[in-house]
C-alpha positions in Angstrom: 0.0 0.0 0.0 1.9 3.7 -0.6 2.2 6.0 1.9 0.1 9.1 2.0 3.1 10.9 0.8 5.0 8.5 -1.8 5.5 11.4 -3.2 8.1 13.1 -1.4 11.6 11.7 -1.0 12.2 10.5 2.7 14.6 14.0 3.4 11.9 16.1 2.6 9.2 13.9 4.4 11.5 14.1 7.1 12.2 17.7 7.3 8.6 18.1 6.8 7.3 15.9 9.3 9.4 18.3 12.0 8.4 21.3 10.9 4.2 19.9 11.5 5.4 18.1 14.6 6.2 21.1 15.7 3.3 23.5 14.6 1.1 20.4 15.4 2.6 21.2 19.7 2.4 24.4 19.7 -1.4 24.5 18.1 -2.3 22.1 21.4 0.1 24.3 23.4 -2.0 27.6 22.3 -5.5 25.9 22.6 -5.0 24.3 26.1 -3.8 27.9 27.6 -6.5 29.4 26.1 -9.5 26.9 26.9 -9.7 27.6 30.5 -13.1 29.7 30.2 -14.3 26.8 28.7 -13.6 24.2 31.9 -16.6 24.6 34.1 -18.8 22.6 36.3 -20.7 21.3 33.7 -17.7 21.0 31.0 -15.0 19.5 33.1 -12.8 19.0 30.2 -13.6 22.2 28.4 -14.3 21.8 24.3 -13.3 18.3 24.9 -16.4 18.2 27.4 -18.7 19.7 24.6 -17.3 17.4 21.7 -18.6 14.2 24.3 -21.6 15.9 25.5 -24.2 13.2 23.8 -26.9 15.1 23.7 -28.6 18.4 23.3 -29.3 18.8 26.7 -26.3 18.4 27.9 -24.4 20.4 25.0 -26.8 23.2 26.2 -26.1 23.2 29.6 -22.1 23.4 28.6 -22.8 26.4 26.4 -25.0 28.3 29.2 -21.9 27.8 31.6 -19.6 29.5 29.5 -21.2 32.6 29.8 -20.8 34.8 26.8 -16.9 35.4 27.2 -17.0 31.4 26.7 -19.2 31.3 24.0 -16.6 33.6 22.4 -13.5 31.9 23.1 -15.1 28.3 22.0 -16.4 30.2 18.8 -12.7 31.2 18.1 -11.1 27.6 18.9 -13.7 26.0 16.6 -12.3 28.2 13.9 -9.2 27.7 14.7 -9.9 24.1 14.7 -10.6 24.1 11.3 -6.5 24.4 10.6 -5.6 21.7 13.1 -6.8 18.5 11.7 -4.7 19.5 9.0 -1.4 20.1 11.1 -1.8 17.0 13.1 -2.8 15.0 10.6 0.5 16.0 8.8 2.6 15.5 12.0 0.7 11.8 12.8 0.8 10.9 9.2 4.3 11.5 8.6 5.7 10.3 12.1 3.8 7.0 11.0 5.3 6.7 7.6 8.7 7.4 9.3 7.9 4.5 12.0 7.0 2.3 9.7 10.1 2.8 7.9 12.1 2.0 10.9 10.1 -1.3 12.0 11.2 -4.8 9.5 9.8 -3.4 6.3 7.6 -6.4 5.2 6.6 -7.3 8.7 2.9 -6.7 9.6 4.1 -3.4 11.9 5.0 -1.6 9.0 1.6 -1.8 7.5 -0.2 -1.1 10.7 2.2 2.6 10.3 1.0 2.7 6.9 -2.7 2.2 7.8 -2.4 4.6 10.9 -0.8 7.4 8.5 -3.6 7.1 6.9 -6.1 7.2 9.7 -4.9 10.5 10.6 -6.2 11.6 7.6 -9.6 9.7 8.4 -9.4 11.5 11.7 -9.3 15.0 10.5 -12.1 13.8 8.1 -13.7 13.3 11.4 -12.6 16.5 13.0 -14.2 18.6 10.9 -17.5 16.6 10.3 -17.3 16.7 14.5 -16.6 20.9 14.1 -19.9 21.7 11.9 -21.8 19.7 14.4 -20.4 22.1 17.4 -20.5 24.8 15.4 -23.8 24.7 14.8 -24.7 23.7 18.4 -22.8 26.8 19.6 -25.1 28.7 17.4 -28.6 27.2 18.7 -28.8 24.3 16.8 -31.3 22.0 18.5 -31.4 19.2 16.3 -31.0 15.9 18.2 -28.4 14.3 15.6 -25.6 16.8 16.1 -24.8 15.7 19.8 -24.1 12.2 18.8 -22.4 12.7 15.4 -20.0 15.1 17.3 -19.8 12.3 20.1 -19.0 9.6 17.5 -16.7 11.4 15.7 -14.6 12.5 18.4 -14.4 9.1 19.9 -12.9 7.5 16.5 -11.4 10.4 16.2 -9.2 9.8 19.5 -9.3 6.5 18.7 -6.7 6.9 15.5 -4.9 9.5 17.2 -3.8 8.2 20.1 -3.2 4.5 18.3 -0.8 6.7 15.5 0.7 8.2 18.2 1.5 5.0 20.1 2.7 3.7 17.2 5.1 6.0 16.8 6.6 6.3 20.2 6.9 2.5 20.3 9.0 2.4 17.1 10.7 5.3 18.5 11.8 3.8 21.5 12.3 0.1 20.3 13.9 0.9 16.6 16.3 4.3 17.3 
């Protein structure tokens, strides 16, 4: 199976692949100092909290107790959050195509890093179909689908994440 980006000579996939590490950190760096308005009572985990909430009622309640100045800043992040899925999918997809370089090339590891590069493509897929739904819950939305298909979409969402992510650190640390 190629790689999402057969394209580009390992150097410049390499080179590339720091370079959206990087932005990829310092995008989560930026959004979890300025989520605080959005961790309440009733949204523990801020945006994360309102991506999970299931269900109108709930999304709702996490909206009301953000107060206006939270309504603000979760309006800004879920713009915002329209460039991310691209950066991290870059960062995730890349780090797995360079993992799966390093593991026994025809060994079934490899392709799992090849099918996790591109899951983090499926996963900003994901993110975005998971945005319009908040989006449009933040802006009084009550139709009873868009809880869930936010809900869904963030958990497989995480899902491929955190698995490209484990992949990577594991051929990290067992094929330096």
């Amino acid at each position: 199976m190629k790689t999402p980006f057969a394209f580009l000579p390992a150097p410049r996939r390499n080179r590339w692949m720091k370079i959206a590490i990087v932005l990829a950190l310092g995008m989560t760096l930026f959004f979890n100092l300025t989520g605080g308005p959005l961790q309440t009572a009733v949204a523990p985990a801020g945006i994360i909290s309102f991506e999970f909430a299931g269900t109108v009622a709930n999304a709702q309640a996490m909206i009301e107790s953000w107060g206006e100045h939270g309504r603000l800043v979760a309006a800004f992040g879920l713009g915002l959050d329209f460039l991310y899925p691209l950066v991290y999918a870059s960062a995730i997809s890349l780090a797995c195509v360079w993992a799966a370089e390093r593991v026994q090339p025809r060994s079934p590891a490899a392709s799992w890093g090849i099918w996790l590069a591109w899951g983090a493509w499926l996963a900003a897929l994901l993110d975005y179909v998971e945005n319009v739904a908040l989006v449009l819950l933040l802006f009084g939305s009550t139709a009873v689908l868009l809880p869930p298909l936010a809900f869904l979409c963030a958990a497989i969402k995480f899902t491929l994440v955190i698995a490209g992510i484990l992949y990577v650190l594991a051929a990290w640390l067992l094929f330096r």
